[in-house]
C-alpha positions, 0 to 999 in steps of 0.5 A: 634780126641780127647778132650783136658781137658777130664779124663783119662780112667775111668774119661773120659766123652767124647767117639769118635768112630772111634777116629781115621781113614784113611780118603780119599780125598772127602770122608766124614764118620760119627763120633759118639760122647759119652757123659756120664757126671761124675759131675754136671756142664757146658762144654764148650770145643773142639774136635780137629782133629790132622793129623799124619805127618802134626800137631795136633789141625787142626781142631776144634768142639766147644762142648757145654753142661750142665749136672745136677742132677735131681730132685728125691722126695720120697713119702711114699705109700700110 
């Protein structure tokens, strides 16, 4: 599994574990997905499911997101 359009290594926003598994036929297992946005921005991209042996882009997961920069105020004490 992989996001086409994601950084390399130390750029990389999105982290899948496990990125890739065995997976048995009517066997499910559970994905977790990292998201740690680099910039300020809106994304709009897939994770893409490739199968070694049969082809890349087999399955597709839109992901959607908006990353922002908050608010930060500083006041004197008082």
């Amino acid at each position: 599994m992989r996001i086409p359009g994601d950084g390399k290594l130390s750029e990389k926003e999105f982290d899948i574990k496990p990125s890739r598994d065995l997976v048995q036929p009517k066997s499910t297992i559970e994905i977790e997905i990292i998201f740690i946005s680099l910039m300020p921005r809106k994304y709009d991209m897939v994770m893409v499911v490739d199968i070694d042996g049969v082809g890349q882009d087999m399955f597709s997961l839109p992901i959607k997101a908006e990353s922002e920069v908050p608010l930060v105020k500083i006041e004197p004490m008082k």
